[in-house]
N, C-alpha and C positions, 0 to 999 in steps of 0.2 A: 818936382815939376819938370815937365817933360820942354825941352830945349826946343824952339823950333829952326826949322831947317832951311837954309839962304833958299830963297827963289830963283833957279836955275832961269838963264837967257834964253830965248827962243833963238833956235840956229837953222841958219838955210842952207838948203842944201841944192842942187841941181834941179830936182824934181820935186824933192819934200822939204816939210818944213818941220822941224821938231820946237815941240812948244812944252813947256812943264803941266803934267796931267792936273784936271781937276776934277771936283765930283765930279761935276757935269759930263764927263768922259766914262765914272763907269758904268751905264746902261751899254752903250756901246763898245765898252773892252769885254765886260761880261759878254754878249752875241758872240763877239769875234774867239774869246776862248773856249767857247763852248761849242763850237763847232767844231766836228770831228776830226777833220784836219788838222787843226790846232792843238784840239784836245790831247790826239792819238802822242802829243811830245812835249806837251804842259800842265797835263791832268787834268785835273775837276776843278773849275772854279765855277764861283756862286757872285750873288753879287756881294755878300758879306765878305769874302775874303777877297774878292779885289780891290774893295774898298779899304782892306787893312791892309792888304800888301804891297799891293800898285798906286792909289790914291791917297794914301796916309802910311806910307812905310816908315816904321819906328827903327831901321837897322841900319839908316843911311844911306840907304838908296835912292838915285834921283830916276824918277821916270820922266821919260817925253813919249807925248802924245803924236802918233806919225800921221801927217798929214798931207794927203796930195789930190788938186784936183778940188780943192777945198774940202775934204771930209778925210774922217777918221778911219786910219785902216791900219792901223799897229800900236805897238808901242816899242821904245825902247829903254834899257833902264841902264843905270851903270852906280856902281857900286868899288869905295877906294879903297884898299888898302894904307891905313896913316901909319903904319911903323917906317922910318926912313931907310931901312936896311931891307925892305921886303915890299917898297910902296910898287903902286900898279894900279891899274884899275881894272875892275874884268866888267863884259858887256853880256849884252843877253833882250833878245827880241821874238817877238813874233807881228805877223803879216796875215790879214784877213786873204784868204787861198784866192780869192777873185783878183787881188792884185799882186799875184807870183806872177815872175815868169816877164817882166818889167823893169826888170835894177832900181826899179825902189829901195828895196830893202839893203843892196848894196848901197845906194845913193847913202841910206839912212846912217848906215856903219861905218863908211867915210868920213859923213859929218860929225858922227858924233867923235871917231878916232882921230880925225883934226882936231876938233875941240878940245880932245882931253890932254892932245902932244901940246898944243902950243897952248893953250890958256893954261889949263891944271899943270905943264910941267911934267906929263908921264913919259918916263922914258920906254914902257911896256904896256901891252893891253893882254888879255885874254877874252877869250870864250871857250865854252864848251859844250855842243852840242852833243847829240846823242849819235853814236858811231852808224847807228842807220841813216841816219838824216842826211844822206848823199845831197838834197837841193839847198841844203842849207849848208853843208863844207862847201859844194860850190859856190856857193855866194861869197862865201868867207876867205874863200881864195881868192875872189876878185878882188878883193879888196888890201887881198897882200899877207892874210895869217897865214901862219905855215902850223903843219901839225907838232905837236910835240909827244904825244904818248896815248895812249889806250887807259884810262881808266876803268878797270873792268869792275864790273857790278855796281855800277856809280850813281843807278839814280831809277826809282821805284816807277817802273809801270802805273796806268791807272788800274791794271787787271791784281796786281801787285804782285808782276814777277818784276826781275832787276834787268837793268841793259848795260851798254857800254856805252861810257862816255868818249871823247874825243879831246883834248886839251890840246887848242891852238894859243898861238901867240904873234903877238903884231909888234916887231922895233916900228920907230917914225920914218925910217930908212927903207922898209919894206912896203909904204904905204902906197901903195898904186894912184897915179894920176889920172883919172877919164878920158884925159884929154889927147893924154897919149895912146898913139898907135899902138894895137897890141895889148891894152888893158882893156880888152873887154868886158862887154855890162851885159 
């Protein structure tokens, strides 16, 4: 019998507001991944498998639904590490391409990297995007990751050649404040 999974808080952020995904979310994560912006660094989804992996994820992964402006324009998702010797959490999002270019997305990755330092207790985050993904390590700098290594050949094209990934990481020390001068969005 399959366990099910606490119901994550809806958390605010500046600009957005992240809320825990439901069906009702995937028609419109389906649009937003399947647009080629998105796609060109998330692959192929269908609405079957955002439904199993975004909407109903069996691996422990909490998704929120990013929302600003009242409507749906990302997701984010984050996923724990429970060994005590190795805990962390790692992050991992995408942004409908109409709202880039806005610090949403940063907005979003703050909230959520608060939330996981002071509720959950993590002393570390990651992400890893893909080492092309220049507006995306921007974002992620704003918010305080720093780089840690080159993953080469880390993660399959939709064409099904291989790229390089990026492995950042965020202490709670590094986390950038909006508010201050100097952190900008």
């Amino acid at each position: 019998m399959r366990m099910r999974k606490p119901q994550p808080a809806t958390l605010q952020g500046r600009a957005v507001r992240l809320r825990p995904v439901t069906a009702d979310d995937a028609p419109r994560l389906t649009e937003i991944l399947t647009h080629p912006e998105v796609a060109r660094w998330w692959g192929r989804y269908d609405r079957d498998r955002v439904q199993r992996e975004l909407v109903d994820p069996d691996d422990g992964t909490i998704t929120f639904a990013i929302q600003a402006d009242g409507q749906t324009i990302g997701l984010i998702q984050y996923w724990e590490e429970p060994d005590p010797d190795y805990r962390h959490a790692a992050l991992d999002l995408f942004l409908h391409p109409d709202w880039h270019g806005r610090g949403l997305g940063t907005d979003a990755i703050r909230t959520l990297a608060r939330h996981l330092f002071e509720d959950h207790g993590h002393h570390r985050l990651t992400i890893d995007p893909a080492a092309a993904n220049q507006p995306a390590i921007r974002a992620y700098r704003r918010v305080g990751f720093r780089p840690v290594g080159v993953l080469r050949r880390y993660e399959r094209d939709p064409d099904g050649s291989w790229h390089d990934g990026l492995l950042m990481d965020l202490l709670p020390e590094d986390l950038t404040d909006p508010t201050v001068e100097g952190s900008s969005e």
